[in-house]
Jmol script that loads the backbone (N, CA, C; Angstrom):
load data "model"
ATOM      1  N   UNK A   1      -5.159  14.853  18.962  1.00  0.00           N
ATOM      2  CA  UNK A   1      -6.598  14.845  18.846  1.00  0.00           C
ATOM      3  C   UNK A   1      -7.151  16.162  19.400  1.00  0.00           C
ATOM      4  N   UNK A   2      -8.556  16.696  18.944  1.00  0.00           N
ATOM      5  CA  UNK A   2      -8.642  17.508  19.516  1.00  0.00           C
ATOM      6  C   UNK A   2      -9.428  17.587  20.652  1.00  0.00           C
ATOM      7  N   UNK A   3      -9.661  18.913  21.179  1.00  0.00           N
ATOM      8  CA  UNK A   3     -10.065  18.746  22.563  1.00  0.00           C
ATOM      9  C   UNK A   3     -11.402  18.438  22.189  1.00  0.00           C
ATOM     10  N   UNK A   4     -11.843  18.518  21.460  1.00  0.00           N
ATOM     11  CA  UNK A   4     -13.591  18.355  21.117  1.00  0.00           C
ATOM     12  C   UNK A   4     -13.935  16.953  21.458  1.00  0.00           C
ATOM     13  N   UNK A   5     -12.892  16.271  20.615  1.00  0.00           N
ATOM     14  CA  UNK A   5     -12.825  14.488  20.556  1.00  0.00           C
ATOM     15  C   UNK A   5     -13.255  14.197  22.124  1.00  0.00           C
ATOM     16  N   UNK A   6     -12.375  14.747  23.105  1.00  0.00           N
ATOM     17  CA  UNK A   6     -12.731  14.486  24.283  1.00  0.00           C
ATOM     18  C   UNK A   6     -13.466  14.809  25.042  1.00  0.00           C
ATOM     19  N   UNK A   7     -14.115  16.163  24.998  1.00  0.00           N
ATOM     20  CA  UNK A   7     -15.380  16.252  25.541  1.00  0.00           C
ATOM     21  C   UNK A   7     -16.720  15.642  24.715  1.00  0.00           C
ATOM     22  N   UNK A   8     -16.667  15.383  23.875  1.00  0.00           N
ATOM     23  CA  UNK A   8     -17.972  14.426  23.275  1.00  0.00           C
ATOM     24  C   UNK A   8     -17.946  13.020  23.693  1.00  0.00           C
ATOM     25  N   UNK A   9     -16.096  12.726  23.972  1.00  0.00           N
ATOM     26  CA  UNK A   9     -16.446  11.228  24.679  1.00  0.00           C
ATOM     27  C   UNK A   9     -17.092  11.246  26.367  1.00  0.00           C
ATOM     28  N   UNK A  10     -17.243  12.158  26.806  1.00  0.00           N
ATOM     29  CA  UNK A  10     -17.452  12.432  27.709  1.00  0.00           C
ATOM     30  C   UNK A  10     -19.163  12.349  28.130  1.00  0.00           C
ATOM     31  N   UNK A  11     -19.762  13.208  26.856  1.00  0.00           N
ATOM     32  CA  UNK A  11     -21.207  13.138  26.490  1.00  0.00           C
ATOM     33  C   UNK A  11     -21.620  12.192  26.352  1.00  0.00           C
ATOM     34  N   UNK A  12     -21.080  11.298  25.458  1.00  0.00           N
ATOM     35  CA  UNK A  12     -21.385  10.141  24.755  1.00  0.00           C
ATOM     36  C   UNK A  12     -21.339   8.817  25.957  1.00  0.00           C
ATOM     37  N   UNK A  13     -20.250   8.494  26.355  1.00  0.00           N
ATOM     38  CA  UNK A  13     -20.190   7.339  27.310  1.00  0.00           C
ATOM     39  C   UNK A  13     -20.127   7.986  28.888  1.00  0.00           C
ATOM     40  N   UNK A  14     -20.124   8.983  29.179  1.00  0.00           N
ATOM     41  CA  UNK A  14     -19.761   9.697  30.811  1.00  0.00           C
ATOM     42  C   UNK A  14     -18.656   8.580  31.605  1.00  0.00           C
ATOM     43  N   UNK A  15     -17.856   9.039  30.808  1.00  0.00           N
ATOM     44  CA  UNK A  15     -16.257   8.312  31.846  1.00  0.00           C
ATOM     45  C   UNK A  15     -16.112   9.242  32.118  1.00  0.00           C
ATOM     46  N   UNK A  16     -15.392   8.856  33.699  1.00  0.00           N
ATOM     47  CA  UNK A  16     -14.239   9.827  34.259  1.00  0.00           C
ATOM     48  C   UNK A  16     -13.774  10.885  34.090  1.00  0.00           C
ATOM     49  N   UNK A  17     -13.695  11.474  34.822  1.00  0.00           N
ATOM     50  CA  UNK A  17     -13.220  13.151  34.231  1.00  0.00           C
ATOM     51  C   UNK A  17     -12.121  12.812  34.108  1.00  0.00           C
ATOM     52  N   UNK A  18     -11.295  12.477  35.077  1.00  0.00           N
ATOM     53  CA  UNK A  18      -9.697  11.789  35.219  1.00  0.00           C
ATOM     54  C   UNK A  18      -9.122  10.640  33.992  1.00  0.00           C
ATOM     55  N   UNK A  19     -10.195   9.657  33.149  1.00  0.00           N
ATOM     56  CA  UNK A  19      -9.477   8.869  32.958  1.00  0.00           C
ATOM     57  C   UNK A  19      -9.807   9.555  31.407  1.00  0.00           C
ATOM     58  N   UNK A  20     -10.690  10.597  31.022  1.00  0.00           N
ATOM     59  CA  UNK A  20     -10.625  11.712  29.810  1.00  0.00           C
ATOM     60  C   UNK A  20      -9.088  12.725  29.604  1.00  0.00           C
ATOM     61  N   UNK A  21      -9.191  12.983  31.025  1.00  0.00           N
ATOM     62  CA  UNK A  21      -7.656  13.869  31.152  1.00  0.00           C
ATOM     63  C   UNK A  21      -6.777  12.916  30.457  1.00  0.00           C
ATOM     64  N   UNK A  22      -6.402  11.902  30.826  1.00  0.00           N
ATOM     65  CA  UNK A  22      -5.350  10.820  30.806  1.00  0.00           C
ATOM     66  C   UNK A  22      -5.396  10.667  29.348  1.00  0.00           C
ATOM     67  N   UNK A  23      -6.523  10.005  28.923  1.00  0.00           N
ATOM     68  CA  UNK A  23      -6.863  10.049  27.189  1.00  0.00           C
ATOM     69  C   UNK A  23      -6.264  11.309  26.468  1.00  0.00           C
ATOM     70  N   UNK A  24      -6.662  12.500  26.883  1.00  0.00           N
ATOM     71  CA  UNK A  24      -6.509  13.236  26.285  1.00  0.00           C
ATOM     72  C   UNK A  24      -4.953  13.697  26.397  1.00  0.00           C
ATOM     73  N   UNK A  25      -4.262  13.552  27.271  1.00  0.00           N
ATOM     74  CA  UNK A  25      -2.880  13.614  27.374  1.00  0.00           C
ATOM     75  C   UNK A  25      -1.944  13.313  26.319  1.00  0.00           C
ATOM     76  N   UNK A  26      -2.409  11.513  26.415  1.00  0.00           N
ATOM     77  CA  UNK A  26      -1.267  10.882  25.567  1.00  0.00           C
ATOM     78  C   UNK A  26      -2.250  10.200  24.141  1.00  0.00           C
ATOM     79  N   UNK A  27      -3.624  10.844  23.403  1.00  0.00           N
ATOM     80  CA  UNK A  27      -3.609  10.819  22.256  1.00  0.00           C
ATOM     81  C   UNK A  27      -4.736   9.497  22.428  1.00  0.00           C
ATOM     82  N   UNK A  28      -4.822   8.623  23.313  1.00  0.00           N
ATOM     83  CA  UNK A  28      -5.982   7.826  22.931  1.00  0.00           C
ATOM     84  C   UNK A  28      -7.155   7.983  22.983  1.00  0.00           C
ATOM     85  N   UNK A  29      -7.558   7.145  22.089  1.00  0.00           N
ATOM     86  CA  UNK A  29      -8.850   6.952  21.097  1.00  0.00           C
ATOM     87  C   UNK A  29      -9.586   5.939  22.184  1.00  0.00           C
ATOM     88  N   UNK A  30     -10.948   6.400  21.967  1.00  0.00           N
ATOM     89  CA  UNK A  30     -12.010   5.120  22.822  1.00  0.00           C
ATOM     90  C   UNK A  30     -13.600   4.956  21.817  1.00  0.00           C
ATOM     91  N   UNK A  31     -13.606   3.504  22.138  1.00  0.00           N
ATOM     92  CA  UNK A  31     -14.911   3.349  21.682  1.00  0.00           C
ATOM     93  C   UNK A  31     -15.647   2.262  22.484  1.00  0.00           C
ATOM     94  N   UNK A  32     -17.089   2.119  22.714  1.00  0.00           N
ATOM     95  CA  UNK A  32     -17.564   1.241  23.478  1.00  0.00           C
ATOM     96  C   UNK A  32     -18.927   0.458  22.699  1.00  0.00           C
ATOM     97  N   UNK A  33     -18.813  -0.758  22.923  1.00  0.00           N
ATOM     98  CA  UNK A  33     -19.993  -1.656  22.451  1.00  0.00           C
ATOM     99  C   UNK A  33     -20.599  -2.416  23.827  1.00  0.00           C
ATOM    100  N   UNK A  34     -21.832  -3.349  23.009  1.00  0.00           N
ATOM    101  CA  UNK A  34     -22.447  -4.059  24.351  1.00  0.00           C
ATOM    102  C   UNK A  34     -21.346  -5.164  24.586  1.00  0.00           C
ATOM    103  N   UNK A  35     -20.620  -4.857  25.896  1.00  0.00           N
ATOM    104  CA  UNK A  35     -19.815  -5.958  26.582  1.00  0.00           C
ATOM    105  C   UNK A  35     -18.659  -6.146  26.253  1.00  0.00           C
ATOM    106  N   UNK A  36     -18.115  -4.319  25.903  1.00  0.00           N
ATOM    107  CA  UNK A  36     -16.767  -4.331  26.011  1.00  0.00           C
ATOM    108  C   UNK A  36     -15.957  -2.996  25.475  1.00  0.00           C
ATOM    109  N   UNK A  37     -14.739  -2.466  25.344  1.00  0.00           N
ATOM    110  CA  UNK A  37     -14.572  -1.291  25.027  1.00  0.00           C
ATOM    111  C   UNK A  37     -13.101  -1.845  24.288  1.00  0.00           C
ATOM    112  N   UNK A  38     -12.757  -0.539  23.707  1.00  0.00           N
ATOM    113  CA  UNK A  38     -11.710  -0.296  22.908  1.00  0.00           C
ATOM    114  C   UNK A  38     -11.023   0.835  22.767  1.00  0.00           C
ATOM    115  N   UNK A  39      -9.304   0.970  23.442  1.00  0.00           N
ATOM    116  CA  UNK A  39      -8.601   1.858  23.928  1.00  0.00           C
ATOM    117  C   UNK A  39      -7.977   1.533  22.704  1.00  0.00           C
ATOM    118  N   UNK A  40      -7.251   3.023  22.128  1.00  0.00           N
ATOM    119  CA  UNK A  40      -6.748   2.885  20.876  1.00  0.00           C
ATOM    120  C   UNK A  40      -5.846   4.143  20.879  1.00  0.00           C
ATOM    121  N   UNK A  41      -4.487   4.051  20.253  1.00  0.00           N
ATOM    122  CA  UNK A  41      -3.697   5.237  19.771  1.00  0.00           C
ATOM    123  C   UNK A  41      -2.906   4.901  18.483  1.00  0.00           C
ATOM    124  N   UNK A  42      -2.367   6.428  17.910  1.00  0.00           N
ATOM    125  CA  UNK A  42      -1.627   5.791  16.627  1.00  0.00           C
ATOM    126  C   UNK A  42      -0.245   6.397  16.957  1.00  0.00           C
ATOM    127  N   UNK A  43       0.974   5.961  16.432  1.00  0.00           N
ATOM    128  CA  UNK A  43       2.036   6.430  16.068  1.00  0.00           C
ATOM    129  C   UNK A  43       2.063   7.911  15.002  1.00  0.00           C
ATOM    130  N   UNK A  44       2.810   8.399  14.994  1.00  0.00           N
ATOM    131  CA  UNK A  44       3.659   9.280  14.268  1.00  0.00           C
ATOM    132  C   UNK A  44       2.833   8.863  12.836  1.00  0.00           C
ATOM    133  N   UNK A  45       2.702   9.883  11.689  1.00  0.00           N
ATOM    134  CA  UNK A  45       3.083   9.035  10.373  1.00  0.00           C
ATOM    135  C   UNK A  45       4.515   9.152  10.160  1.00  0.00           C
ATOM    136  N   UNK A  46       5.419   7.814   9.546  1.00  0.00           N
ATOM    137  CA  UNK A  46       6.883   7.921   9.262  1.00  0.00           C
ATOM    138  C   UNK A  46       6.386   8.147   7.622  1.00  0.00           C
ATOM    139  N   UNK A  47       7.580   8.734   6.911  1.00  0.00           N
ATOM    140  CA  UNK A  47       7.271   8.950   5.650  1.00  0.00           C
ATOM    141  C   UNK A  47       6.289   9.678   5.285  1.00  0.00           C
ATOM    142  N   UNK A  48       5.454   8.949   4.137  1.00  0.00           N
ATOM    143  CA  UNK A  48       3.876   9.663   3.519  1.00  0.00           C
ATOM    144  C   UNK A  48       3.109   9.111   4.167  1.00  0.00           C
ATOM    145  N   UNK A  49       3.231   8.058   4.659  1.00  0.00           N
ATOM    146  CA  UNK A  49       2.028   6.638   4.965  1.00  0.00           C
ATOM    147  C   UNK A  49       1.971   5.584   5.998  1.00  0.00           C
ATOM    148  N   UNK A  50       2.933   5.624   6.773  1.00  0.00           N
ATOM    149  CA  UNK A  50       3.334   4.713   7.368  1.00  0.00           C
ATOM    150  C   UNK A  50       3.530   4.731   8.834  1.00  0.00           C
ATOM    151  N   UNK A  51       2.640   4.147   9.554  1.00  0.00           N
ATOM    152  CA  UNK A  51       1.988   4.102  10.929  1.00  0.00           C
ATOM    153  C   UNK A  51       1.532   2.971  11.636  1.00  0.00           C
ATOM    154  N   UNK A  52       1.790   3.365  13.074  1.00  0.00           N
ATOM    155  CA  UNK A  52       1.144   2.294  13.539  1.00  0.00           C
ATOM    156  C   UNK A  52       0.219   2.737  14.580  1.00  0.00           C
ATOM    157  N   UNK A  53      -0.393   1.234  15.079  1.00  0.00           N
ATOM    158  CA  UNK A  53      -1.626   1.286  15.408  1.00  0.00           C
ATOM    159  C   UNK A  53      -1.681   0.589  16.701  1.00  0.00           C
ATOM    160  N   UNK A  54      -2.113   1.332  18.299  1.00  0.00           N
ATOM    161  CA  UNK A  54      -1.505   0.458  19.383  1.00  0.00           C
ATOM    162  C   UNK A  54      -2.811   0.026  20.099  1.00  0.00           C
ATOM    163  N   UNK A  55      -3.487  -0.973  20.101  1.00  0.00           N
ATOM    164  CA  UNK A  55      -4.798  -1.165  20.772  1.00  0.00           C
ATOM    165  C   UNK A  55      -5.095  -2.077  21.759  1.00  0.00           C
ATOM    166  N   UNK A  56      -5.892  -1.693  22.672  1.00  0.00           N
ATOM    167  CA  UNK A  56      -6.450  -2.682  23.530  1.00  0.00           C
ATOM    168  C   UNK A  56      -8.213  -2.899  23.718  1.00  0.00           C
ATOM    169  N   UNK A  57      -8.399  -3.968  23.959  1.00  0.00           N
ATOM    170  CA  UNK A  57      -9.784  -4.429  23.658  1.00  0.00           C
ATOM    171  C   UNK A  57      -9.723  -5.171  25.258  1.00  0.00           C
ATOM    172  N   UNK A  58     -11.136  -4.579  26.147  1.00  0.00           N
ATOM    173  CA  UNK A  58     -11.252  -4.806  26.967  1.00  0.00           C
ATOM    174  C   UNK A  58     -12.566  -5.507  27.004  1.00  0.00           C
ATOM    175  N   UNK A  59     -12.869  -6.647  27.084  1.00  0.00           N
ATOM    176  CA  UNK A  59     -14.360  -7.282  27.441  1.00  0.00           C
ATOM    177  C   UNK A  59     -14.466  -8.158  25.814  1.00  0.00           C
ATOM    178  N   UNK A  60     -15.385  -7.721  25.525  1.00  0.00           N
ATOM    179  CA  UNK A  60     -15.823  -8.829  24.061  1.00  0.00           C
ATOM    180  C   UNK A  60     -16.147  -7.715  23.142  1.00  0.00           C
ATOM    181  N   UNK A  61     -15.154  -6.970  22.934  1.00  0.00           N
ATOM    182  CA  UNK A  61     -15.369  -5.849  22.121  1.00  0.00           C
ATOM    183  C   UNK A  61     -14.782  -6.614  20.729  1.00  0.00           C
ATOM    184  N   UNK A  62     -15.659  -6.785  19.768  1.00  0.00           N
ATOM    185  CA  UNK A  62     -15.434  -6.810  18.522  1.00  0.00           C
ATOM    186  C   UNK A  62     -15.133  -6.423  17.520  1.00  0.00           C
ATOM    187  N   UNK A  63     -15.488  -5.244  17.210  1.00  0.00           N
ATOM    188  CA  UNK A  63     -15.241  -4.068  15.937  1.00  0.00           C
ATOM    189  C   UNK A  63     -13.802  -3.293  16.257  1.00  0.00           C
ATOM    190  N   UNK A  64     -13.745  -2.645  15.250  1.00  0.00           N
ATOM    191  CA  UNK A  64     -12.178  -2.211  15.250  1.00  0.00           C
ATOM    192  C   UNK A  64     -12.365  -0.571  15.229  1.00  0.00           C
ATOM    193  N   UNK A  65     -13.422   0.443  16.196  1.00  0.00           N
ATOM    194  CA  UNK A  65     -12.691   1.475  16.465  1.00  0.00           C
ATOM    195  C   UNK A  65     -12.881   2.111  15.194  1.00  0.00           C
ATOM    196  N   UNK A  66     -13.814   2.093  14.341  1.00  0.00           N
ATOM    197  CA  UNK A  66     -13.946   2.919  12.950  1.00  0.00           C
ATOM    198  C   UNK A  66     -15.136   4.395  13.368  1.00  0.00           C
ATOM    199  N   UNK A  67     -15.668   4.525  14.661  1.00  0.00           N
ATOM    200  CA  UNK A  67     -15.939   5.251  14.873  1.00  0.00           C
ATOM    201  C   UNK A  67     -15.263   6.399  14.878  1.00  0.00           C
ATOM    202  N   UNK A  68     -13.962   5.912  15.352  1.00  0.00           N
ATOM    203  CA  UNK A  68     -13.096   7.625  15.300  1.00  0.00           C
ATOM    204  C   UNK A  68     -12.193   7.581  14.167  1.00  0.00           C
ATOM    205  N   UNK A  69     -12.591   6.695  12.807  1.00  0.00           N
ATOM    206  CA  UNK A  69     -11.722   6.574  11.714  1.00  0.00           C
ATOM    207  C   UNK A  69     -11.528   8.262  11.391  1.00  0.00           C
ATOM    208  N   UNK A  70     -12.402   9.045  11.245  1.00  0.00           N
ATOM    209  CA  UNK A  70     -12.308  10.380  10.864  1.00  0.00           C
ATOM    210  C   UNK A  70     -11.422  11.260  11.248  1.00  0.00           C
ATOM    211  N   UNK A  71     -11.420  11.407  12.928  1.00  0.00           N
ATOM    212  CA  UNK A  71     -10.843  11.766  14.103  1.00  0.00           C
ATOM    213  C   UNK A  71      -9.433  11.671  13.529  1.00  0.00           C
ATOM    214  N   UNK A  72      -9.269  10.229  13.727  1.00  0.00           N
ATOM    215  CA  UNK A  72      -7.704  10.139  13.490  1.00  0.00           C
ATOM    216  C   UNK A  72      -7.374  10.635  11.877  1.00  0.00           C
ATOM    217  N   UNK A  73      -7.563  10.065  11.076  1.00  0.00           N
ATOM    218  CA  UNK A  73      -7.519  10.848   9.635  1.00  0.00           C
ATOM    219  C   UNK A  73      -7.515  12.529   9.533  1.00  0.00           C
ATOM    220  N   UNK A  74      -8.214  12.860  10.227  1.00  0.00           N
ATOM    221  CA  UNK A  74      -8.260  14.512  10.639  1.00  0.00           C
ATOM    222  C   UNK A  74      -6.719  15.126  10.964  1.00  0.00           C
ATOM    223  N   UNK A  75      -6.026  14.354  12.384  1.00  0.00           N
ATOM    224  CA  UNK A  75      -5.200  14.676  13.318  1.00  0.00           C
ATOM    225  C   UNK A  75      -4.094  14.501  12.419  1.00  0.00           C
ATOM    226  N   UNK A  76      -3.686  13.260  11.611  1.00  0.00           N
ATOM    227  CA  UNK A  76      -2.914  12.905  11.013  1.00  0.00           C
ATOM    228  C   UNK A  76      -2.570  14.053   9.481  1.00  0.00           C
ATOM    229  N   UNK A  77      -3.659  14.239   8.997  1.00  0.00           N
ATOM    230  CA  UNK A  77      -3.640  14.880   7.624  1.00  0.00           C
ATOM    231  C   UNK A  77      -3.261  16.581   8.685  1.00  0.00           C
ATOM    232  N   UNK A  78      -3.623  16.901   9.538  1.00  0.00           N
ATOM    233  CA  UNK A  78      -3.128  18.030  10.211  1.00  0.00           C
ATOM    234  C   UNK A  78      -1.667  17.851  10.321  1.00  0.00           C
ATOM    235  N   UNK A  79      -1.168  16.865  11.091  1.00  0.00           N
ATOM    236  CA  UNK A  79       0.208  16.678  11.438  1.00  0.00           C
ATOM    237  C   UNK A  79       1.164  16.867  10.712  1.00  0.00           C
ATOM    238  N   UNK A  80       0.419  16.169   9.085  1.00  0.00           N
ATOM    239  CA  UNK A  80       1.333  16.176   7.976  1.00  0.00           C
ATOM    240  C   UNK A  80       1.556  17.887   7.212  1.00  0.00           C
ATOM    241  N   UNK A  81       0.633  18.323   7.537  1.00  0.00           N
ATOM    242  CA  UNK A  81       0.760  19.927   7.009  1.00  0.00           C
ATOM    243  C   UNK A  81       1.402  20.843   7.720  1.00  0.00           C
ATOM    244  N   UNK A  82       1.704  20.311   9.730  1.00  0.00           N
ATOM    245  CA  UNK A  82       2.345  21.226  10.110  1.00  0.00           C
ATOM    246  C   UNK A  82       3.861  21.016   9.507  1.00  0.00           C
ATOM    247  N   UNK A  83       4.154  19.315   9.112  1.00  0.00           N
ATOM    248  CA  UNK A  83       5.009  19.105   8.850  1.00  0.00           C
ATOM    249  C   UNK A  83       5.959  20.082   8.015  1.00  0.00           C
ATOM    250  N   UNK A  84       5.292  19.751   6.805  1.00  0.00           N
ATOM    251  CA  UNK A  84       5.533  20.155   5.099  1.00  0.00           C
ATOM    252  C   UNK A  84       5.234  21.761   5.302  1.00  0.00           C
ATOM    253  N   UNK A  85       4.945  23.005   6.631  1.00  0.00           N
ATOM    254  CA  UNK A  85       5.291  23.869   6.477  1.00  0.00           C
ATOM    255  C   UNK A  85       6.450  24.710   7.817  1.00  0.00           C
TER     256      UNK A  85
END
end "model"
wireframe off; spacefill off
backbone 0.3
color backbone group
């Protein structure tokens, strides 16, 4: 992800400087609603397509994290090009 991802989460919800570092370390994704949050990372793509998806939902968080659908689609379609050169 990039570093941008993480300083806007920063703007956006003001967590931790420390628990942004940590995010930003090992690749997770965050999103927050009323009365609950959502810690999120993806796997590797294997193949063309094929990934997984590792999440935790803390409080009464409902939605599934489509805020950073882009984000990750971004990182991934990058990954695959450093691949293939």
């Amino acid at each position: 992800m990039s570093n941008n991802y993480y300083e806007d989460l920063y703007a956006r919800f003001a967590l931790h400087p420390g628990l942004i570092d940590a995010m930003r370390e090992f690749g997770i994704l965050y999103d927050r609603e009323e009365g609950g949050e959502f810690y999120h990372l993806y796997t590797p793509v294997y193949g063309l397509r094929v990934f997984f998806e590792v999440v935790q939902r803390v409080g009464s968080y409902g939605s599934y994290g489509a805020a950073n659908s882009a984000v990750r689609m971004a990182a991934q379609r990058r990954d695959r090009e450093n691949r293939l050169t």
